[in-house]
DSSP file (Angstrom, degrees, kcal/mol; ACC not computed):
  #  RESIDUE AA STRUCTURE BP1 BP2  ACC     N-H-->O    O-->H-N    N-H-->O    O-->H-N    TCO  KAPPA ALPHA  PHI   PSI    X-CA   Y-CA   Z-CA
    1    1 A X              0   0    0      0, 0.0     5,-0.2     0, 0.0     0, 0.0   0.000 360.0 360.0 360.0 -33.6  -11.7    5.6  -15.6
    2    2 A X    >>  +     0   0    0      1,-0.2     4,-3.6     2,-0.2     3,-1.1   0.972 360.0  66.7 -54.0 -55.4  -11.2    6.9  -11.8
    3    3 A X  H 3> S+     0   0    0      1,-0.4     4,-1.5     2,-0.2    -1,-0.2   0.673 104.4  43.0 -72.1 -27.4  -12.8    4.0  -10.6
    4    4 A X  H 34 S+     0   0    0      2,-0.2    -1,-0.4     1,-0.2    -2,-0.2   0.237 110.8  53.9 -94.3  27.0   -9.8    1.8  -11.9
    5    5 A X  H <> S+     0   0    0     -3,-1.1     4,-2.1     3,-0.1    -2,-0.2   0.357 109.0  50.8-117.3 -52.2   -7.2    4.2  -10.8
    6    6 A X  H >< S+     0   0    0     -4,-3.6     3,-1.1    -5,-0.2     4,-0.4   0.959 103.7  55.4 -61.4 -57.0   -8.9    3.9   -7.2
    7    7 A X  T 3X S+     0   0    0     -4,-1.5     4,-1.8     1,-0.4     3,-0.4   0.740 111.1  48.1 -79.4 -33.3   -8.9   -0.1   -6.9
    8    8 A X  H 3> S+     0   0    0      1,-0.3     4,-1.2     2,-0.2    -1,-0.4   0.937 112.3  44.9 -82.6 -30.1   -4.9   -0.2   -7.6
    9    9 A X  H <X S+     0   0    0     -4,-2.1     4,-0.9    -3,-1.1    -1,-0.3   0.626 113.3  52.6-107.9  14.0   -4.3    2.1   -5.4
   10   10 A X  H  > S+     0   0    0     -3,-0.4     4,-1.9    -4,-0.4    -1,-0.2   0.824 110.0  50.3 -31.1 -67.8   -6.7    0.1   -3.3
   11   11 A X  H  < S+     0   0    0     -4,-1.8    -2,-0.2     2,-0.2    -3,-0.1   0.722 112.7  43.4 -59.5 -42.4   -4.8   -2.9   -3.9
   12   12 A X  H  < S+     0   0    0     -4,-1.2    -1,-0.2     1,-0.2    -3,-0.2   0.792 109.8  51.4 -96.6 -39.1   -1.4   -1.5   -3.0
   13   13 A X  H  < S-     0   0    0     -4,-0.9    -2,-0.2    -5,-0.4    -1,-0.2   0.700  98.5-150.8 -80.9   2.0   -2.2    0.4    0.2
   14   14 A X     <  -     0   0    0     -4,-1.9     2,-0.2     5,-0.0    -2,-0.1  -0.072  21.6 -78.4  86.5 169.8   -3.9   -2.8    1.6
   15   15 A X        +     0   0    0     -4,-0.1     2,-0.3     4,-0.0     5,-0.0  -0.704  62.8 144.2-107.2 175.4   -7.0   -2.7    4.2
   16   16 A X    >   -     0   0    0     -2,-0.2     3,-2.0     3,-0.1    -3,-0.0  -0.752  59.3-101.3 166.5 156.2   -6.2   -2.1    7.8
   17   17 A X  T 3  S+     0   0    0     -2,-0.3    15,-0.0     1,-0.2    -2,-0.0   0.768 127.5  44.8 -61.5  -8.3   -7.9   -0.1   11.0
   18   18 A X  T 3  S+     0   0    0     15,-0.1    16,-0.7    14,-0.1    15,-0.7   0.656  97.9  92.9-108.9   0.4   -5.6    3.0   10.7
   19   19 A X  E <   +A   32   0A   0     -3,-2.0     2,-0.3    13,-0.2    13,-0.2  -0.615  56.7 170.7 -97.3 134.5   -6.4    2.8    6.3
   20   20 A X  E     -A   31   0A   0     11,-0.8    11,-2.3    -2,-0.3     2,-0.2  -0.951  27.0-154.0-153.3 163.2   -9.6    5.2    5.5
   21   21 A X        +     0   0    0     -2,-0.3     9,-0.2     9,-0.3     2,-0.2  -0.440  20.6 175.1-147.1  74.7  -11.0    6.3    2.3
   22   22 A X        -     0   0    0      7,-0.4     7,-3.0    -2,-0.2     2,-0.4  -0.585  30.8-119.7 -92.9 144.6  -12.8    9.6    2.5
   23   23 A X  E     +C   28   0B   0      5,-0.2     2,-0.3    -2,-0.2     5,-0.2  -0.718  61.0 123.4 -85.2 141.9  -14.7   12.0   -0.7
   24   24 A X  E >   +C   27   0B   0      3,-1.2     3,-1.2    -2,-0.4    -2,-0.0  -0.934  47.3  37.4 178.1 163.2  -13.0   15.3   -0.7
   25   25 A X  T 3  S-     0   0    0      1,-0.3    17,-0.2    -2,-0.3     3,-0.1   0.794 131.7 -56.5  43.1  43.0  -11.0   17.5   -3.0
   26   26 A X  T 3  S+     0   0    0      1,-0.3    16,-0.5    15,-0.1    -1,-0.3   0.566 124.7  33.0  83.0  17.7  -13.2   16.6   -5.9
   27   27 A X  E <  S-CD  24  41B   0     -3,-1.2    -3,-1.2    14,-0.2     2,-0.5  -0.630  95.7 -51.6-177.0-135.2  -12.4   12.8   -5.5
   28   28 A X  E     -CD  23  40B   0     12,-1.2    12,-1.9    -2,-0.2     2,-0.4  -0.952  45.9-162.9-128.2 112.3  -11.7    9.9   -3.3
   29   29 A X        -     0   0    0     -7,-3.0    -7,-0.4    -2,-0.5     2,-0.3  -0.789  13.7-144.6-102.3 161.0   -8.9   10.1   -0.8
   30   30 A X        -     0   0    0      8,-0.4     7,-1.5    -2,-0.4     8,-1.0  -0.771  25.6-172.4-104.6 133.5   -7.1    7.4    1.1
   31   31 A X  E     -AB  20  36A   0    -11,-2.3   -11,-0.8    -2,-0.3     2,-0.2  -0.649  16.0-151.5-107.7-164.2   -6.0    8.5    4.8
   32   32 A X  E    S-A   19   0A   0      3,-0.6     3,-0.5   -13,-0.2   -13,-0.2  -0.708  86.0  -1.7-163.3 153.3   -4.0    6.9    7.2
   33   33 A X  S    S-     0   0    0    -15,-0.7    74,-1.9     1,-0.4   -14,-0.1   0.477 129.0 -62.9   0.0  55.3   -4.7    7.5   10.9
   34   34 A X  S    S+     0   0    0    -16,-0.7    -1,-0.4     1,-0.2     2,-0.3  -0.304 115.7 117.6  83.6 -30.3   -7.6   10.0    9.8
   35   35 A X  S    S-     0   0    0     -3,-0.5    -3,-0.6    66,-0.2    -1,-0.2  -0.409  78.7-106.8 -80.0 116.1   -4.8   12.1    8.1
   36   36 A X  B     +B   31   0A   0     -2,-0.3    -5,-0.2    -5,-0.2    -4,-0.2  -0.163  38.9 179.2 -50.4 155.2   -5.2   12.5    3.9
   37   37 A X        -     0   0    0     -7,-1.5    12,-2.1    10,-0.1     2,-0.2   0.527  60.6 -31.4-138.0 -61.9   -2.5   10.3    2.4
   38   38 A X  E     - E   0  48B   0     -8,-1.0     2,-0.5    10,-0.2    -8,-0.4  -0.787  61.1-143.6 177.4 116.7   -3.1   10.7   -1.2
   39   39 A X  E     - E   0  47B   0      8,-2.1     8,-4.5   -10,-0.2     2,-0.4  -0.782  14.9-133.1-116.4 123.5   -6.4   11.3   -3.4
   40   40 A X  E     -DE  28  46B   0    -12,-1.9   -12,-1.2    -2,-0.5     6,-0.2  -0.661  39.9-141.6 -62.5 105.3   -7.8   10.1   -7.1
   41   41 A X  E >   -D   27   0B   0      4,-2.4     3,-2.3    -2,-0.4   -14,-0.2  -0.584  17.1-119.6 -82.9 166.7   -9.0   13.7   -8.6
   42   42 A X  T 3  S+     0   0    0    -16,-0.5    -1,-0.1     1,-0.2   -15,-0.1   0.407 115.2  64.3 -77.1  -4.9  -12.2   14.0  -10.7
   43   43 A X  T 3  S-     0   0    0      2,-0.2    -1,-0.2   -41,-0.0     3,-0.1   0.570 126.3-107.1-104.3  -3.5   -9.8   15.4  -13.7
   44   44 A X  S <  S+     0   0    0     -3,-2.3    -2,-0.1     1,-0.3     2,-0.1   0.012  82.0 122.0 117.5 -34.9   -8.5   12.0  -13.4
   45   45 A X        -     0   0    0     -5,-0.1    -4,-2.4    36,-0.1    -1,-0.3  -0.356  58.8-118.1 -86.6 178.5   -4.6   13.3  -11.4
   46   46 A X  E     -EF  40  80B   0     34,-2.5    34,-2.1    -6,-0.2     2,-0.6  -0.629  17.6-151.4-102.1 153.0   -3.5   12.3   -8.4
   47   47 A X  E     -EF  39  79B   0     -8,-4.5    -8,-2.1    -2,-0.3     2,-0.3  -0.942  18.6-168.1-130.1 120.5   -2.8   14.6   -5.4
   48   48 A X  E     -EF  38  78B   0     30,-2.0     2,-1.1    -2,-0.6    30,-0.6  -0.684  19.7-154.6-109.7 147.1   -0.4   13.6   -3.4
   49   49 A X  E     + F   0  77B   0    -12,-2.1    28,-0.3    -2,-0.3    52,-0.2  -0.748  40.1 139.1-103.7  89.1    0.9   14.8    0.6
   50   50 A X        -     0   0    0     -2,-1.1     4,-0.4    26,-0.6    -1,-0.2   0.040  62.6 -94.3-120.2  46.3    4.3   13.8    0.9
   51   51 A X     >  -     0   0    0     25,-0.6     4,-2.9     3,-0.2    -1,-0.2   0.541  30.6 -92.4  91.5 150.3    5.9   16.8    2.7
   52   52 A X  H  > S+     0   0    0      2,-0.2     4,-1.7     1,-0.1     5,-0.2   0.993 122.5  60.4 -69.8 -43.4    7.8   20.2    1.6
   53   53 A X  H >> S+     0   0    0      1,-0.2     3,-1.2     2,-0.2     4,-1.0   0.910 115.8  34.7 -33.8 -70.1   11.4   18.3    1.9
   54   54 A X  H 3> S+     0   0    0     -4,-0.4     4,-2.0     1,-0.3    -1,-0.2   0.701 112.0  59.0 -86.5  -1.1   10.1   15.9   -0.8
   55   55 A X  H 3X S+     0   0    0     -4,-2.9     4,-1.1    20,-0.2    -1,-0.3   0.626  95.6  59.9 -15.0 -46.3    8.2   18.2   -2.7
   56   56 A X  H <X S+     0   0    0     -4,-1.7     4,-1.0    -3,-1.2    -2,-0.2   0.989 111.1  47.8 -71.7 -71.8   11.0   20.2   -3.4
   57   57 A X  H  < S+     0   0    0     -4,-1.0     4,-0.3     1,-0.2    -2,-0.2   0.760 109.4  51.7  19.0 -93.7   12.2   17.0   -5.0
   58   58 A X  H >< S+     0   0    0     -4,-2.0     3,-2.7     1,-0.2     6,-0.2   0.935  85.3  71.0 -17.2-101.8    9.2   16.1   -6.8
   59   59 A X  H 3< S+     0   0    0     -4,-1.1     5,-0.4     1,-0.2    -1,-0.2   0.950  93.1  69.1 -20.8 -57.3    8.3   19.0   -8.9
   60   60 A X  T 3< S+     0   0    0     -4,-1.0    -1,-0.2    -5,-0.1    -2,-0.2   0.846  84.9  92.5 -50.1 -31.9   11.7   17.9  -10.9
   61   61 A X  S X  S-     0   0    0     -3,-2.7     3,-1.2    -4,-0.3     2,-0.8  -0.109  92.8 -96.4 -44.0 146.1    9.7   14.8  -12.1
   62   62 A X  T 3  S+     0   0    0      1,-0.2    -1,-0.1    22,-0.0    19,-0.1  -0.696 108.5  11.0 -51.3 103.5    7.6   14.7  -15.5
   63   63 A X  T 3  S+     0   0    0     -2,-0.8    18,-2.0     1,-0.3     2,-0.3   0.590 102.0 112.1 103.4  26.7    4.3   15.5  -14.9
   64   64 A X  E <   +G   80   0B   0     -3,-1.2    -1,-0.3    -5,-0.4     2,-0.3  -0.963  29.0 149.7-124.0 137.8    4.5   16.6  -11.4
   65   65 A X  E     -G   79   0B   0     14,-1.0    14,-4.7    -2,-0.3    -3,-0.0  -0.985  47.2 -69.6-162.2 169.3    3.9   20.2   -9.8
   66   66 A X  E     -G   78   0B   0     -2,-0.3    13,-0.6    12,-0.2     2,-0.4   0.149  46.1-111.2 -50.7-176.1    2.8   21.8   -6.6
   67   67 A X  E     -G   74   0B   0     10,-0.8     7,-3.8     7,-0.6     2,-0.5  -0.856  35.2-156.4 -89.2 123.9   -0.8   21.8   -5.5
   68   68 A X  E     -G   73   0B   0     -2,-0.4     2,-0.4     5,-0.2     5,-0.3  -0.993  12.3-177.9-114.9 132.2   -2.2   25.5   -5.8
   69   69 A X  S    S-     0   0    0      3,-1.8     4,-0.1    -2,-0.5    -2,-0.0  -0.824  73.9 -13.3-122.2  79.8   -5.2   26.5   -3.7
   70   70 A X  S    S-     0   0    0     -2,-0.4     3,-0.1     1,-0.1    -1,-0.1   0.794 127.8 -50.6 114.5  14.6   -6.4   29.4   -4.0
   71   71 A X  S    S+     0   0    0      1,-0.3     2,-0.5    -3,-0.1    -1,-0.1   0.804 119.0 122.9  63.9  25.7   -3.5   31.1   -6.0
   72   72 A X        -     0   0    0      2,-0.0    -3,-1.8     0, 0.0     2,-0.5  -0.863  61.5-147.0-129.5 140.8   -1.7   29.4   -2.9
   73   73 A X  E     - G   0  68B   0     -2,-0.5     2,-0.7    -5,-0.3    -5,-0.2  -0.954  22.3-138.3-125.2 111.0    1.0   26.9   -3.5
   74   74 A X  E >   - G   0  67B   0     -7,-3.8     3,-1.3    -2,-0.5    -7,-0.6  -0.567   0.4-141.1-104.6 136.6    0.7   24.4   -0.8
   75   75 A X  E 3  S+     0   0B   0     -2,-0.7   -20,-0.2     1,-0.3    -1,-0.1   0.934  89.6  37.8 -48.0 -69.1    3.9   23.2    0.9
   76   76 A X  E 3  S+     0   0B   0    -27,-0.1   -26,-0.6   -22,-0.1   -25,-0.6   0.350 105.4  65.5 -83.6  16.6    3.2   19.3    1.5
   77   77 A X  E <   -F   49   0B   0     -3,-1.3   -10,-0.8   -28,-0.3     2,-0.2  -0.939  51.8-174.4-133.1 171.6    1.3   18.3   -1.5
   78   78 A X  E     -FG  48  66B   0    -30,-0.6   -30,-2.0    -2,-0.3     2,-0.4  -0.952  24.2-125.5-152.7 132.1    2.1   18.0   -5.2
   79   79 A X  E     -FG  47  65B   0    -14,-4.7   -14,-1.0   -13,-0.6     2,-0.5  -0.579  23.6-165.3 -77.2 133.2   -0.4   17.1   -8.4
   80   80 A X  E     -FG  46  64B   0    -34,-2.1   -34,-2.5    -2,-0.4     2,-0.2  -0.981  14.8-129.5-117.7 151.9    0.7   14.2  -10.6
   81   81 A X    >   -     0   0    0    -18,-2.0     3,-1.0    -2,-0.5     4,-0.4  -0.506  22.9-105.3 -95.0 158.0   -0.9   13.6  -13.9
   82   82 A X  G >  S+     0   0    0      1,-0.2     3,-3.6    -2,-0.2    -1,-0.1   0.859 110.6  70.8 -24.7 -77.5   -2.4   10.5  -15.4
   83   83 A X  G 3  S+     0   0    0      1,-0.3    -1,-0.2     2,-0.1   -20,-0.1   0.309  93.0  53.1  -6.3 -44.5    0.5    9.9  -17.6
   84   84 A X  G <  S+     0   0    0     -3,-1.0     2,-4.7   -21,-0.1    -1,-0.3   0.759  77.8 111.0 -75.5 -49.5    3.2    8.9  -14.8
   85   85 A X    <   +     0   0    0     -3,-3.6     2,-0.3    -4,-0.4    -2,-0.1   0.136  27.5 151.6 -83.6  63.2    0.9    6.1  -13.3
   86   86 A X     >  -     0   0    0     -2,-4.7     4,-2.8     1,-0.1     5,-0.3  -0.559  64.2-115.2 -61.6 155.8    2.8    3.2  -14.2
   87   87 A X  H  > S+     0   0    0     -2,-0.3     4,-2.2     2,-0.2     5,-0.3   0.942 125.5  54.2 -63.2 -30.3    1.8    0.4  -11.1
   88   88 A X  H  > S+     0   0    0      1,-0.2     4,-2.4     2,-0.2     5,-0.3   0.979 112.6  51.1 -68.1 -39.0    6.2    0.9  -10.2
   89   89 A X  H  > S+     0   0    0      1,-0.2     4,-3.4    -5,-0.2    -1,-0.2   0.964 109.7  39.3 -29.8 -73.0    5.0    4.7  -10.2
   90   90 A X  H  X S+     0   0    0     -4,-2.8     4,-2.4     2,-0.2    -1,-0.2   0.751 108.7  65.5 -73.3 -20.8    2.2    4.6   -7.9
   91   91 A X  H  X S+     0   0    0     -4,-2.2     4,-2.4    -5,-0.3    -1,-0.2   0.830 109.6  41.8 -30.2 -54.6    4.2    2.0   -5.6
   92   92 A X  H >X S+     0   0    0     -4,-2.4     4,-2.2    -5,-0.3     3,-0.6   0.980 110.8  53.8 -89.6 -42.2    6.6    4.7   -5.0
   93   93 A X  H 3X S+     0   0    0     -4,-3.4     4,-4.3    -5,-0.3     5,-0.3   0.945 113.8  41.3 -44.2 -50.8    4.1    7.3   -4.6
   94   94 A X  H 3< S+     0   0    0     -4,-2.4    -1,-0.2     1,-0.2    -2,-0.2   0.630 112.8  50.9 -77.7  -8.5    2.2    5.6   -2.0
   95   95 A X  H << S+     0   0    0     -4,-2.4     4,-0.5    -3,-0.6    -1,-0.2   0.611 115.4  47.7 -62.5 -38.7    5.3    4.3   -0.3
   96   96 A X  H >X S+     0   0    0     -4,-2.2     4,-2.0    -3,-0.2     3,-0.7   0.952 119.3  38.3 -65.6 -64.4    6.4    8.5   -0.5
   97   97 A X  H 3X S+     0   0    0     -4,-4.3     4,-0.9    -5,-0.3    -3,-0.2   0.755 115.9  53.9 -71.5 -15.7    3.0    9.8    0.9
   98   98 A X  H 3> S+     0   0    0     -5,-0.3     4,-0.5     2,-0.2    -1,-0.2   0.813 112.2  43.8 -86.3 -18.9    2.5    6.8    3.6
   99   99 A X  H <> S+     0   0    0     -3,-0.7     4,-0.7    -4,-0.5    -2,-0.2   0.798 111.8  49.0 -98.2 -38.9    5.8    7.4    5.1
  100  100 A X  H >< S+     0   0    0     -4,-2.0     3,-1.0   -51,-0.1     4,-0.4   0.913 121.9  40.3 -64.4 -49.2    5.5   11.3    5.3
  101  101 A X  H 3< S+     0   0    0     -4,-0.9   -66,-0.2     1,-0.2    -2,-0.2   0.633 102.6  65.5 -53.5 -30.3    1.8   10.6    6.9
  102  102 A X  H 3< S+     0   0    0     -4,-0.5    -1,-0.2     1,-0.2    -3,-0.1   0.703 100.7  51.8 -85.2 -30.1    2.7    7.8    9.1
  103  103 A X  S << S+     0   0    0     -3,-1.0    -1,-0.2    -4,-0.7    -2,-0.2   0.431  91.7  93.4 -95.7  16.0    4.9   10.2   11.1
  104  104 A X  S    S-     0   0    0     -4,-0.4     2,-0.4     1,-0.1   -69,-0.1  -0.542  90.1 -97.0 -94.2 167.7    1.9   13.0   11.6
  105  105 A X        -     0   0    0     -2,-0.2    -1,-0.1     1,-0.1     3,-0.1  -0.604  49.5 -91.1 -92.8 127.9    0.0   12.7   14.8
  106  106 A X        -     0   0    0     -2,-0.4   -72,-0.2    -4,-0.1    -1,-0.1  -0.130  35.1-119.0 -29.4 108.9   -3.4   10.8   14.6
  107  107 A X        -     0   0    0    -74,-1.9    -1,-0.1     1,-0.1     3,-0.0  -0.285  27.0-120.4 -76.4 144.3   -6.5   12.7   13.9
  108  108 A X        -     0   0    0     -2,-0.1     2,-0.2    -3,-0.1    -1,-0.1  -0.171  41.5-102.7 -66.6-178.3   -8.7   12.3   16.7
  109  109 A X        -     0   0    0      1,-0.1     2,-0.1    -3,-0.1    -1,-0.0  -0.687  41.5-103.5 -96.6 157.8  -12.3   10.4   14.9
  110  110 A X              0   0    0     -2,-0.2    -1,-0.1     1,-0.1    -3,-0.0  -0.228 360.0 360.0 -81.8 167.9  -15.3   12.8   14.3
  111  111 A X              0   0    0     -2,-0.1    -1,-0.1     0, 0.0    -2,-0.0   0.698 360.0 360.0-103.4 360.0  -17.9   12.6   16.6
């Protein structure tokens, strides 16, 4: 079920040299210039980085709330649930998280 949840959002962020696709946080994340963009979880939701401004935002949505880590409620990300992912959905999510991402400084590559 993941695995078709990864290939659209394959489809819609595109390939390109600054586009990366790493496992972490239980699942497969997409970067952009080494920096996590927005990650397929193993429970199936999505975890998304798009900054505390739109966070704040967010949260108001159906099926959306922070990311907690730890008992920790983490500023720039937010979970969305299954439920939400129409393809106009995930459009705008990955349009939200690429544009918050795009403006963070490049992570240098690991050696």
């Amino acid at each position: 079920m993941n695995a078709e949840l990864e290939e659209r959002l394959r489809k819609i962020i595109g390939k390109g040299a600054a586009v990366g696709e790493v496992r972490m946080f239980g699942g497969l994340c997409f970067t952009l210039n080494g920096n996590m963009q927005i990650c397929v979880r193993r429970d199936g939701s999505l975890l998304a980085r798009v900054g505390a401004k739109n966070a704040a935002k967010a949260v108001k949505k159906t099926g959306v709330k922070r990311m907690v880590m730890r008992g920790r409620e983490m500023a720039d990300y937010v979970t969305v649930t299954r439920e939400t992912f129409t393809d106009k959905a995930l459009r705008a999510w990955v349009a939200m998280t690429g544009d918050y991402v795009a403006a963070l400084p490049k992570k240098p590559k690991a050696r």
